[in-house]
ZAVEXDO-450808 format. One line per field, with one value per residue: x, y, z of N, C-alpha, C in turn; residue number from 1. Coordinates in steps of 0.2 Angstrom, whole numbers, always signed. Layout:
BEGIN
n_u: [X	...]
n_v: [Y	...]
n_w: [Z	...]
ca_u: [X	...]
ca_v: [Y	...]
ca_w: [Z	...]
c_u: [X	...]
c_v: [Y	...]
c_w: [Z	...]
resi: [NUM	...]
% end
This chain:
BEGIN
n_u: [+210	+217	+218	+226	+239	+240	+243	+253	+264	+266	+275	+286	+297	+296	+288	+285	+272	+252	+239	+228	+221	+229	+232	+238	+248	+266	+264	+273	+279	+276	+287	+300	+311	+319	+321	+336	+336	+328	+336	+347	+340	+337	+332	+315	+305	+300	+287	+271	+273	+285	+297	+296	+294	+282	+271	+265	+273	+287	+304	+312	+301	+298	+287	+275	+266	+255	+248	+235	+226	+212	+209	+205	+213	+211	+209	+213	+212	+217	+210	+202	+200	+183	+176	+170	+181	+179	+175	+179	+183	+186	+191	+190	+196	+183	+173	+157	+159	+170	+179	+184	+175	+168	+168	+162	+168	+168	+181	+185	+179	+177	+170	+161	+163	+154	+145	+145	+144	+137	+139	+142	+152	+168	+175	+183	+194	+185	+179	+175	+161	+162	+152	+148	+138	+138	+146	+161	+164	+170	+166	+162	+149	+139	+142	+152	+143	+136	+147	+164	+176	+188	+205	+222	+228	+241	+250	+260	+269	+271	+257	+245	+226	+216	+201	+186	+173	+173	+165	+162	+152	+140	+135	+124	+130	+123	+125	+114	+103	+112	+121	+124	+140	+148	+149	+157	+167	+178	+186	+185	+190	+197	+193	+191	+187	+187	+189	+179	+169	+167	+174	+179	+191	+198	+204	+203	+202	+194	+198	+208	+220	+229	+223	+221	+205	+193	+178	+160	+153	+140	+145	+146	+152	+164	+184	+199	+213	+225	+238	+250	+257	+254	+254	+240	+239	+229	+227	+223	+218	+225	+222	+217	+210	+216	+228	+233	+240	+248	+251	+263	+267	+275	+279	+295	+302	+299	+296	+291	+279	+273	+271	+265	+251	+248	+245	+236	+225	+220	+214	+224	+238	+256	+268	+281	+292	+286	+281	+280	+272	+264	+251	+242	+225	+216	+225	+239	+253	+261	+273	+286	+288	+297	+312	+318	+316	+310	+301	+285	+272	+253	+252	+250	+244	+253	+242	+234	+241	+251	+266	+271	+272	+267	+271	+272	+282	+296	+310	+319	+321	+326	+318	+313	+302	+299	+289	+289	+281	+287	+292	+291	+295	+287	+296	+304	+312	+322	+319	+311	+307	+297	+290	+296	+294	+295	+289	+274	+269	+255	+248	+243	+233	+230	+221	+208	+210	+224	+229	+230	+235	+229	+232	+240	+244	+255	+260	+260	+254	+240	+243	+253	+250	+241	+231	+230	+219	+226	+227	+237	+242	+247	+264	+273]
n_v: [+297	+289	+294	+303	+299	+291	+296	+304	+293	+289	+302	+312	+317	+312	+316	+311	+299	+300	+295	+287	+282	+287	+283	+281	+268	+269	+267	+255	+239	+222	+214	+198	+195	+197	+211	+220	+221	+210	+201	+201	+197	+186	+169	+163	+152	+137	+132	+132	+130	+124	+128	+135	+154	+161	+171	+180	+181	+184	+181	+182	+187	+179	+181	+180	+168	+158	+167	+177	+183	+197	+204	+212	+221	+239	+253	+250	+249	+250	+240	+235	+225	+215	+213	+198	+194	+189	+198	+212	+230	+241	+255	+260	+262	+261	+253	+259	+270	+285	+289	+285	+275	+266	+250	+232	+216	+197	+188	+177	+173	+179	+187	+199	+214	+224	+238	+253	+263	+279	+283	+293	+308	+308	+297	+292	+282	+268	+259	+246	+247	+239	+228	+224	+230	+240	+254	+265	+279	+292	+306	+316	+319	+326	+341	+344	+339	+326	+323	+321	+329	+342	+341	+344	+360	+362	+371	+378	+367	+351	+346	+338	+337	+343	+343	+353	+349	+333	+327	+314	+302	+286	+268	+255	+238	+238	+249	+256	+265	+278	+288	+305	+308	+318	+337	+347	+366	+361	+348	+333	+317	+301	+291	+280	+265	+261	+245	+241	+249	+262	+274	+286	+289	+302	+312	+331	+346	+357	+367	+375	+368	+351	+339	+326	+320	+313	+304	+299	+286	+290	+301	+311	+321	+327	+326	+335	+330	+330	+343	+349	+359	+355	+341	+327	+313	+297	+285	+274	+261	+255	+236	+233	+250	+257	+266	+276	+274	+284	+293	+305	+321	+335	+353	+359	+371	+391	+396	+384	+382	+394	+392	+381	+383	+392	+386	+377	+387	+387	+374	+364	+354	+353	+337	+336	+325	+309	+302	+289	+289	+288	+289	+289	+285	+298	+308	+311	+307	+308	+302	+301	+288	+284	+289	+290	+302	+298	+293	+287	+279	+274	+264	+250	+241	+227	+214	+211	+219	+234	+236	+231	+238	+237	+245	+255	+260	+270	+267	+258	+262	+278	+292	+286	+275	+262	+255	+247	+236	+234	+231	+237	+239	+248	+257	+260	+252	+238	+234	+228	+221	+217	+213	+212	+214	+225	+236	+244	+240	+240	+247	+239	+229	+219	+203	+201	+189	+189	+181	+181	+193	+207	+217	+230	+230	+233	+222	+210	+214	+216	+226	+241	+254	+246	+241	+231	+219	+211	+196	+187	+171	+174	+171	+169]
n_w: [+132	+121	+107	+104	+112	+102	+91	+93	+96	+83	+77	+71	+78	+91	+106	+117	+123	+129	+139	+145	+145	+128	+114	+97	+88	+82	+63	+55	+46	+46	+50	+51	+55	+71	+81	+86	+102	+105	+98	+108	+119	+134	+128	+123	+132	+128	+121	+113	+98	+96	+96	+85	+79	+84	+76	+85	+96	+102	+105	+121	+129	+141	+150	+144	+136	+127	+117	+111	+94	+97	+90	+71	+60	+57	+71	+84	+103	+120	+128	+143	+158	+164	+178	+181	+172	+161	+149	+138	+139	+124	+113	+96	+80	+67	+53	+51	+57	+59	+69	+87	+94	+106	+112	+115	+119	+122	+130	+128	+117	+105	+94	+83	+88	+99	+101	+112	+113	+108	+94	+90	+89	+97	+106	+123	+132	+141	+153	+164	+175	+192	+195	+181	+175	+168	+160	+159	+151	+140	+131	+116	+111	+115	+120	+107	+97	+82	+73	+69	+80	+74	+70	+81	+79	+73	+70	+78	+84	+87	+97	+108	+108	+120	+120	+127	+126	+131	+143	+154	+153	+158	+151	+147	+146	+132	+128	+130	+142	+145	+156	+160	+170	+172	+171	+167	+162	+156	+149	+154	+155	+154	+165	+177	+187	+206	+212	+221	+220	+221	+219	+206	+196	+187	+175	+175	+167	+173	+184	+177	+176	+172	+180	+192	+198	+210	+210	+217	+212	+205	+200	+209	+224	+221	+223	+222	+217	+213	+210	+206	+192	+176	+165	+172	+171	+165	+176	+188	+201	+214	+220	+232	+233	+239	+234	+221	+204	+191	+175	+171	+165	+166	+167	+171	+171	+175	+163	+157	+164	+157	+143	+143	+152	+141	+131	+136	+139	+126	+127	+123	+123	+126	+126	+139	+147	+150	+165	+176	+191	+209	+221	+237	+237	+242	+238	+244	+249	+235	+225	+215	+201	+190	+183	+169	+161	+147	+135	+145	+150	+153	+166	+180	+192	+198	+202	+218	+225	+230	+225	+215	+199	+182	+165	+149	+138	+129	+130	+129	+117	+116	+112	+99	+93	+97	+108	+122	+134	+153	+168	+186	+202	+214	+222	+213	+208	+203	+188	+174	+157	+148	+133	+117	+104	+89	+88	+92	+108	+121	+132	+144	+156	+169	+171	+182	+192	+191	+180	+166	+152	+146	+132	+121	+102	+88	+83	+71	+61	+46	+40	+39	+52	+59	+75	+87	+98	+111	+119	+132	+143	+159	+165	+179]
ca_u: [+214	+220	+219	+234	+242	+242	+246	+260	+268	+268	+276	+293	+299	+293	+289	+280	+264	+251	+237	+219	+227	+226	+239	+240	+253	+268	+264	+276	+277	+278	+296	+301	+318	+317	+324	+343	+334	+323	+340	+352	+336	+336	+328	+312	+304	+297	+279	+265	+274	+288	+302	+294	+294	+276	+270	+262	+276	+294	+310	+312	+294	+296	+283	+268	+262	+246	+246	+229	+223	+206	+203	+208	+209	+209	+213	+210	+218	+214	+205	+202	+195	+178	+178	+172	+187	+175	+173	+183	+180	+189	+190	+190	+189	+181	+167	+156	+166	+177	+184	+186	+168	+167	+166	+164	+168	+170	+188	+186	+175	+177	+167	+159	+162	+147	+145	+143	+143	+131	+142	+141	+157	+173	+176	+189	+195	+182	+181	+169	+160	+164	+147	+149	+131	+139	+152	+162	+169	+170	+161	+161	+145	+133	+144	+154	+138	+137	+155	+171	+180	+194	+213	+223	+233	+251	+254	+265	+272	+267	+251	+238	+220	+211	+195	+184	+168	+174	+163	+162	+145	+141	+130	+124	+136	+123	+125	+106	+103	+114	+122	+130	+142	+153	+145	+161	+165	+183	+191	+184	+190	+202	+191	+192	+184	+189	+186	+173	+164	+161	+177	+180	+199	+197	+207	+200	+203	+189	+203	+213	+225	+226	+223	+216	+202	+189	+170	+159	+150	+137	+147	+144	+158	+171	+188	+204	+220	+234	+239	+256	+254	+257	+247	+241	+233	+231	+225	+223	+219	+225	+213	+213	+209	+222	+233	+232	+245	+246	+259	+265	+271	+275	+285	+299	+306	+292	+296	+289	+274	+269	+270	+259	+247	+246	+240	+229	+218	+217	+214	+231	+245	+262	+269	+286	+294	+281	+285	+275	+270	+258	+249	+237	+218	+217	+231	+244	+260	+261	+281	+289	+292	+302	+316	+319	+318	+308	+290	+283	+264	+249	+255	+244	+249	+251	+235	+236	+245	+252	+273	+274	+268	+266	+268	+275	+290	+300	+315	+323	+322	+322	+315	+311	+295	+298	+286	+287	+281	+291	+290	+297	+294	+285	+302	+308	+319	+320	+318	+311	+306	+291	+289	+302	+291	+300	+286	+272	+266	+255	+239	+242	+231	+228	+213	+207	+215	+230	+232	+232	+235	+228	+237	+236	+249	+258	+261	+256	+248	+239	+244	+254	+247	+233	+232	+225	+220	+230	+227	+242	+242	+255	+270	+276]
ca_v: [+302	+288	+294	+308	+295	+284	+299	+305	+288	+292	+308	+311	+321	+311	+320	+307	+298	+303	+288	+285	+282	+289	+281	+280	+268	+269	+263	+249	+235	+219	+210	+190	+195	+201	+217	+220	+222	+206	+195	+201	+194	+179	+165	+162	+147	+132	+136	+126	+132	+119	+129	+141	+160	+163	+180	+181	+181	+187	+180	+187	+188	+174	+181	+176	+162	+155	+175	+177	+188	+196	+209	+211	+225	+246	+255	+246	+250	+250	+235	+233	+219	+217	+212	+193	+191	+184	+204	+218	+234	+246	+259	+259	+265	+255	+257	+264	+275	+290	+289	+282	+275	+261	+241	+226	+209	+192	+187	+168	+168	+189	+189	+204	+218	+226	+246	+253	+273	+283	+281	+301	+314	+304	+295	+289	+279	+264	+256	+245	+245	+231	+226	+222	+230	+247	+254	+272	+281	+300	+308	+323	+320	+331	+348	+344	+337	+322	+322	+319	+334	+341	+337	+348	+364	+361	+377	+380	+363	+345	+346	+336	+341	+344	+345	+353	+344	+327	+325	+307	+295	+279	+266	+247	+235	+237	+256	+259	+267	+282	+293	+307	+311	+326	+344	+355	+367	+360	+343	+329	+309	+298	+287	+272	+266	+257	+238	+242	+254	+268	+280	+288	+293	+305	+320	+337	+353	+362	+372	+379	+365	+347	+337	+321	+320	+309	+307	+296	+282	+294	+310	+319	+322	+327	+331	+336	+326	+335	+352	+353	+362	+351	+337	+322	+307	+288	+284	+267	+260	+247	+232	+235	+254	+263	+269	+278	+276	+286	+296	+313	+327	+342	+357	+359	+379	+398	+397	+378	+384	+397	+387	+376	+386	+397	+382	+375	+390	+385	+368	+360	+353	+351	+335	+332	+318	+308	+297	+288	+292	+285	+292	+286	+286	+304	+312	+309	+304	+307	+302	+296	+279	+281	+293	+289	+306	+297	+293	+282	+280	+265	+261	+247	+240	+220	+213	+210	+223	+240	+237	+231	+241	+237	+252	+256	+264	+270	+267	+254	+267	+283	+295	+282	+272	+255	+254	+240	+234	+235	+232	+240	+239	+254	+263	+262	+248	+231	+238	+222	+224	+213	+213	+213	+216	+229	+241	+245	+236	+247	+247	+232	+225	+211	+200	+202	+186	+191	+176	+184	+199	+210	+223	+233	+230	+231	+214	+204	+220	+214	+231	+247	+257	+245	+241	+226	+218	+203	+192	+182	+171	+177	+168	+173]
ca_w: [+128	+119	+103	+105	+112	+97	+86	+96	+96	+76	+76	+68	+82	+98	+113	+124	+124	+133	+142	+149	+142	+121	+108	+93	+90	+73	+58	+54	+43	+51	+50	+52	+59	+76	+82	+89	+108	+105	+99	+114	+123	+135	+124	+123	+135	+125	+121	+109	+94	+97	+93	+78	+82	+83	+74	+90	+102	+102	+109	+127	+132	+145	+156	+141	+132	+123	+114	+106	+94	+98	+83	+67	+57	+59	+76	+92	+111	+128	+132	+149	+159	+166	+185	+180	+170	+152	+144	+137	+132	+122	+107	+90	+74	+62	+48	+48	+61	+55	+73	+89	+98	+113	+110	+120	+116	+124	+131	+125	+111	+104	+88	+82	+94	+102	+99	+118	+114	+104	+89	+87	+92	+96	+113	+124	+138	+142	+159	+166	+183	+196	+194	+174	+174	+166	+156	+160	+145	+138	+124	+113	+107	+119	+117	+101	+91	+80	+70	+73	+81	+70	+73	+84	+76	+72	+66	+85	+84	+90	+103	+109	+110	+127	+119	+132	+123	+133	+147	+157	+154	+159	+148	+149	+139	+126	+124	+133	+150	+147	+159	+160	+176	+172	+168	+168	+157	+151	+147	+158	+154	+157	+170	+178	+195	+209	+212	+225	+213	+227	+217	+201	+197	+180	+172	+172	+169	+178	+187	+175	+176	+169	+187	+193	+202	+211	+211	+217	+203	+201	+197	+214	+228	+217	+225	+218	+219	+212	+210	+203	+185	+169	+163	+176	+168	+166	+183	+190	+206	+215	+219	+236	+232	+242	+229	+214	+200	+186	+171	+172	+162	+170	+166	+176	+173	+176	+155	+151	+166	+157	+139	+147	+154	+135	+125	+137	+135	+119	+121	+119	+128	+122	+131	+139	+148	+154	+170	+181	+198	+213	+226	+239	+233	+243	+234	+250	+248	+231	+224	+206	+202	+185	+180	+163	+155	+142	+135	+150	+151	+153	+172	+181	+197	+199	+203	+226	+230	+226	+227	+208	+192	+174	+163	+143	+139	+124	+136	+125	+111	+117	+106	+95	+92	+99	+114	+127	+139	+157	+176	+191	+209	+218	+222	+205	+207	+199	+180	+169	+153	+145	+126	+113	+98	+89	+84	+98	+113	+126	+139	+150	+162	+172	+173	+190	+194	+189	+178	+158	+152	+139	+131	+112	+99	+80	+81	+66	+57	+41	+35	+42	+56	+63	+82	+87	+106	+111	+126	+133	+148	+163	+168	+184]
c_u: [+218	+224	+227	+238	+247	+246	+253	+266	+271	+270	+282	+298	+297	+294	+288	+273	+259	+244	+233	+220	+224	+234	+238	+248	+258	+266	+270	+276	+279	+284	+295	+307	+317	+322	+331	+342	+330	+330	+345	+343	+338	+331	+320	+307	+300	+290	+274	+267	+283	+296	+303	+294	+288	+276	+268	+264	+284	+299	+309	+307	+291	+291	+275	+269	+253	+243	+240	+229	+218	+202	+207	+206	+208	+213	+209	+215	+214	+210	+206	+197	+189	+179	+176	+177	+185	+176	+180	+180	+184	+189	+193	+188	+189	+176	+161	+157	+171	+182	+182	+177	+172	+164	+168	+163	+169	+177	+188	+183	+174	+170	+167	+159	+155	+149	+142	+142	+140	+134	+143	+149	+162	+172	+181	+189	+188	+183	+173	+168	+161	+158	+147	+142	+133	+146	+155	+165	+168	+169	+160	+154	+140	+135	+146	+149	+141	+144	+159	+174	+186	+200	+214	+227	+239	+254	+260	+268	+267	+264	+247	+231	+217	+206	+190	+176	+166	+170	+160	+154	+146	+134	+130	+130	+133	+120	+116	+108	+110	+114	+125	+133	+146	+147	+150	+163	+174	+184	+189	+183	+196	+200	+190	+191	+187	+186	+178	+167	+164	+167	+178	+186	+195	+201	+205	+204	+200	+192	+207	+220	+223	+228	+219	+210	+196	+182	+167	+153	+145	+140	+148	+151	+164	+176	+195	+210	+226	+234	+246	+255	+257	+251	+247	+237	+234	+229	+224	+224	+221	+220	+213	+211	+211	+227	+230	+241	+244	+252	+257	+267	+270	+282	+289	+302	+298	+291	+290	+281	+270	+267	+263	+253	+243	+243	+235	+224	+218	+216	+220	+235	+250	+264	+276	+288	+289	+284	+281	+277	+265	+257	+245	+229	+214	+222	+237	+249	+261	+268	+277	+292	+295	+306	+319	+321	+316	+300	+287	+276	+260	+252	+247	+248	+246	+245	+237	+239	+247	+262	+275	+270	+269	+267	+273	+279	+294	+309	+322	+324	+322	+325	+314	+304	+293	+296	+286	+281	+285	+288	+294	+293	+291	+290	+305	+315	+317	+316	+317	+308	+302	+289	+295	+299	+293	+295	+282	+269	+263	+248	+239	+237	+230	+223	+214	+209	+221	+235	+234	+231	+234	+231	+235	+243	+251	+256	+257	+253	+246	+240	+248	+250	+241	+235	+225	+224	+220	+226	+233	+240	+250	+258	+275	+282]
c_v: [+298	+290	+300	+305	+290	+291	+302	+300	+288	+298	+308	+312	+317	+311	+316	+306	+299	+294	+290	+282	+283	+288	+281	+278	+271	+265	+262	+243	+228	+213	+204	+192	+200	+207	+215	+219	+213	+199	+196	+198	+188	+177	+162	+155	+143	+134	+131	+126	+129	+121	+135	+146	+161	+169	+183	+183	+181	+185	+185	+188	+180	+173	+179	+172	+163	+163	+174	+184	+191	+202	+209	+216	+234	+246	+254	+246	+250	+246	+234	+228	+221	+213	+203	+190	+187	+192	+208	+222	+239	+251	+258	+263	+262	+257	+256	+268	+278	+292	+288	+282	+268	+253	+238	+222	+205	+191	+181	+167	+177	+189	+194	+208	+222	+235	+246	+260	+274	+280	+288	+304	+307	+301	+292	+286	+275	+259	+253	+246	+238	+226	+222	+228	+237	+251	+260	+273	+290	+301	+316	+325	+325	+338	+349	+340	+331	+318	+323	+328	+334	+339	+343	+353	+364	+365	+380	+375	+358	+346	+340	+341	+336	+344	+345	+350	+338	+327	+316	+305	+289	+277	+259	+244	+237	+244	+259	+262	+273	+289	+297	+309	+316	+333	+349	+358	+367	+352	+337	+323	+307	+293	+282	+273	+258	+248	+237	+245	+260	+274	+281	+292	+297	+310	+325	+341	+361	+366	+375	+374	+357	+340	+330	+324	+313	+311	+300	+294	+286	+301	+313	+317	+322	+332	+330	+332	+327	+341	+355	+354	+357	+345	+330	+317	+299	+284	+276	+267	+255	+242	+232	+244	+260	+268	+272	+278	+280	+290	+303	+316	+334	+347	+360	+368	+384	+396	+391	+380	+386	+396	+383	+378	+391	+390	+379	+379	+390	+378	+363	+359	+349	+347	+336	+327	+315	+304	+295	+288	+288	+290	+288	+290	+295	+310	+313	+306	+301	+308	+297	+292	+280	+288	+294	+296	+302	+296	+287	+283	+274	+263	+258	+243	+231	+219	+209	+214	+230	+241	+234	+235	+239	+244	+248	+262	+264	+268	+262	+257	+272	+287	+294	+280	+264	+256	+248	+241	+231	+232	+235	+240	+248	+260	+264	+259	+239	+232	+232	+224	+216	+211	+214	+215	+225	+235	+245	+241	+242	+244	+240	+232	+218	+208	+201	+195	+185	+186	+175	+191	+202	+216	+223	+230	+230	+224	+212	+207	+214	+220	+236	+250	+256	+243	+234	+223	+210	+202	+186	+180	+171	+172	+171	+173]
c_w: [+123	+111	+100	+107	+105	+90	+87	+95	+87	+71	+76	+73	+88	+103	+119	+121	+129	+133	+146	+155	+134	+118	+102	+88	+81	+67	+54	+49	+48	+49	+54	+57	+65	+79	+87	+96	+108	+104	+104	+119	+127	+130	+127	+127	+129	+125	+114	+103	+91	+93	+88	+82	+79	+80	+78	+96	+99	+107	+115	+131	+134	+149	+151	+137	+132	+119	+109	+103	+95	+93	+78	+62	+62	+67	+84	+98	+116	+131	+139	+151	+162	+172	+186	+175	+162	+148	+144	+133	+130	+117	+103	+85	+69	+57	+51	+52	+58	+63	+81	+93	+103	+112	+115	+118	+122	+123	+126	+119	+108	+98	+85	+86	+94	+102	+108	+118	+110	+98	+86	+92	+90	+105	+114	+132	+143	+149	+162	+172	+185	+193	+186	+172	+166	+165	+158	+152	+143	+132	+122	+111	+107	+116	+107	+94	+88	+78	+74	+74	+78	+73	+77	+79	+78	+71	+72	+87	+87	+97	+104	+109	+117	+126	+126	+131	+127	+140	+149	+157	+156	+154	+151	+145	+131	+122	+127	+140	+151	+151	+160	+168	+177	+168	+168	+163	+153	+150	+154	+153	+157	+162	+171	+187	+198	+210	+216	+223	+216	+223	+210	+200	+189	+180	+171	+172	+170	+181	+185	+172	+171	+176	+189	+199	+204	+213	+213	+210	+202	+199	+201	+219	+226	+219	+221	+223	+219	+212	+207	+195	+181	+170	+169	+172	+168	+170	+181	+198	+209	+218	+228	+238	+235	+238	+223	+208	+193	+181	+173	+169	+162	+169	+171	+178	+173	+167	+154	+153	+161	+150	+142	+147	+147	+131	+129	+138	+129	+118	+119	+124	+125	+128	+133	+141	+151	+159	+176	+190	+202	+219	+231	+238	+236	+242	+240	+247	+242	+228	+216	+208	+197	+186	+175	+159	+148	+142	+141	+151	+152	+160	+175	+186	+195	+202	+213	+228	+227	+225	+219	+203	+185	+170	+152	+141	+131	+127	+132	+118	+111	+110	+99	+96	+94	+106	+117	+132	+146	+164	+180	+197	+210	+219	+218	+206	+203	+193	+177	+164	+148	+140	+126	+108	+97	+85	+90	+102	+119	+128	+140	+153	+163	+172	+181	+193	+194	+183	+168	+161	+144	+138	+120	+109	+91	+78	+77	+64	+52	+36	+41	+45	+60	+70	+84	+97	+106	+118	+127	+140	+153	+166	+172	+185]
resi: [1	2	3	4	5	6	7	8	9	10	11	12	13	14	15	16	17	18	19	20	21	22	23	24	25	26	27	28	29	30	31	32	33	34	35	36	37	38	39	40	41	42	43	44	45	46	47	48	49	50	51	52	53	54	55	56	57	58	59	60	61	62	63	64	65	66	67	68	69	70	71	72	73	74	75	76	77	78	79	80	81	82	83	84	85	86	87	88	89	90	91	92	93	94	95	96	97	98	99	100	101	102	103	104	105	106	107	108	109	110	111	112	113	114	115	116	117	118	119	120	121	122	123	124	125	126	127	128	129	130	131	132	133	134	135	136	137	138	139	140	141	142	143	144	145	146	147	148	149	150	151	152	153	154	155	156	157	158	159	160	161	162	163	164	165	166	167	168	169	170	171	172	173	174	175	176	177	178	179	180	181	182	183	184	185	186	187	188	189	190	191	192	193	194	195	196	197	198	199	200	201	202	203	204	205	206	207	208	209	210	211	212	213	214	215	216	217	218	219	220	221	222	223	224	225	226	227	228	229	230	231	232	233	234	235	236	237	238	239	240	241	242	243	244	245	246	247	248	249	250	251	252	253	254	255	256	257	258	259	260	261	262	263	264	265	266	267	268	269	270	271	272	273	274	275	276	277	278	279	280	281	282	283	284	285	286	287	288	289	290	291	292	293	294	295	296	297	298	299	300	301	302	303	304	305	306	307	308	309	310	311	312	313	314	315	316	317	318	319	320	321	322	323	324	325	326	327	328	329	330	331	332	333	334	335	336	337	338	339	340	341	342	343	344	345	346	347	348	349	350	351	352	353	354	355	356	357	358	359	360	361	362	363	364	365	366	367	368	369	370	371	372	373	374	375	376	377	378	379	380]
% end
């Protein structure tokens, strides 16, 4: 659902972004002199660049070096790794696309990205299987026909769309051998599967609500995970498949419920604060990790364990539009903060050895509003 994401993030008013994650980040111009947060920063560790401030890397962001770009041009987010640690795949929209289809490239040598969805409707949130063999991703194209489905209606204020069009498929890398896994009759994407392949975390709202759930890799045995009303999304598992993290925004008073409840039968959900959450992979001992009160989204737990997490934050600018990147411990302590780039930074993950990290970002547009996929390597 990145791409409500990415529009939200450029919205005058901003309520929170919402995460597969769907961003769309601000458009920005890209600035020499680095932002107020980026010069109170610790300095920069020595790096290949012998002193210069790469366009690549900003003061403060001691935890990466060797920052690569890997696209260039138009709207690109959510690259996630594939389980040998050489591919990514993520969404974009590029030509001859009028909006967002499924691409995989090569980490070390990118080229021309490879088309992995029909290239019809819109699609969102791209996940490989463990295996590499086979891609997950969500697709309007079955219900909602070949074009792009329209924008959401504003005429009741700033929304997302739920489009209930989005049912979850899988294909090969090269777009052949599709399948579909979902058949319900509203809003099913967001997915992403455990390292072992056997579970499916994804976002529905088959029940009225906007709830995780899990299925196994063909679609079938699908149970529900949450249950408190308001939107659940973003899922991530840990790599040994115990855990689920994921964001939240949920209405707090019977008034915001029944809000809530009135535009997603139409389709829609107005966010509030988002804040991330974990649970264990059967929806048990489900607690918040942030308190922010701000837009929090894209959470991703350190790669070995479940007691650190990765996420993205306006928190340095609330109700602003400068997105970081951030850390924080499981209990919601030891608050680090990862990027300084003064525009957007969002959708981490780890390589499976936990040794780079790919993430979306502003940085270095060649023009206003584009989104490109970096790869940095991690310094612990």
């Amino acid at each position: 659902m990145r791409r409500d994401v990415l529009l939200l993030l450029s919205a005058a008013a901003l309520l929170g972004p919402q995460a597969c994650d769907s961003a769309r980040p601000p458009a920005a111009d890209v600035t020499t002199a680095p932002s107020p947060a980026a010069q109170d920063a610790p300095a920069r560790r020595a790096g290949p660049w012998e002193g210069v401030l790469s366009p690549l890397q900003w003061p403060g962001e001691r935890h990466l070096a060797n920052v690569r770009q890997l696209t260039y041009g138009g709207e690109n987010a959510e690259a996630y790794w594939s389980a040998d640690g050489k591919k990514l795949v993520f969404q974009a929209t590029r030509p001859p696309f009028r909006c967002d289809q499924i691409f995989a490239i090569d980490a070390d040598d990118p080229g021309e990205p490879r088309l992995v969805s029909t290239g019809k409707g819109r699609t969102t949130c791209a996940y490989w299987f463990p295996d590499g063999e086979r891609i997950l991703f969500s697709s309007t194209h079955l219900g909602g026909g070949p074009l792009c489905p329209p924008p959401p209606d504003m005429s009741s204020g700033y929304v997302w769309s739920v489009n209930p069009d989005y049912e979850i498929f899988s294909a090969r890398p090269d777009g052949s051998g599709l399948r579909r896994l979902t058949a319900s009759a509203g809003y099913d994407a967001e997915a992403t599967i455990s390292t072992d392949g056997r579970r499916v975390v994804f976002t529905s709202a088959r029940d009225g609500d906007l709830d995780l759930y899990s299925m196994n890799a063909e679609g079938g045995d699908v149970r529900r995970l949450t249950r408190t009303p308001g939107y659940d999304g973003g899922a991530f598992f840990s790599d040994d498949g115990e855990w689920i993290v994921y964001r939240a925004s949920r209405p707090e008073t019977p008034q915001l419920v029944e809000e809530f409840q009135s535009l997603l039968r139409r389709h829609l959900v107005r966010p509030s604060r988002l804040e991330i959450r974990m649970m264990r992979a059967d929806g048990s001992d489900d607690r918040q990790v942030t308190s922010h009160g701000v837009a929090s989204f894209a959470p991703f737990f350190f790669r070995g364990g479940h007691d650190r997490i990765l996420f993205v934050s306006n928190l340095a600018d609330p109700g602003g539009r400068d997105f970081d990147l951030w850390a924080v411990r499981s209990d919601g302590t030891d608050l680090e903060r990862i990027t300084y780039n003064p525009t957007f930074d969002g959708f981490p993950m780890f390589s499976p050895d936990g040794r780079r990290l790919a993430f979306c970002s502003n940085r270095h547009n060649a023009k206003p509003g584009e989104t490109n996929v970096f790869v940095a390597d991690w310094v612990p």
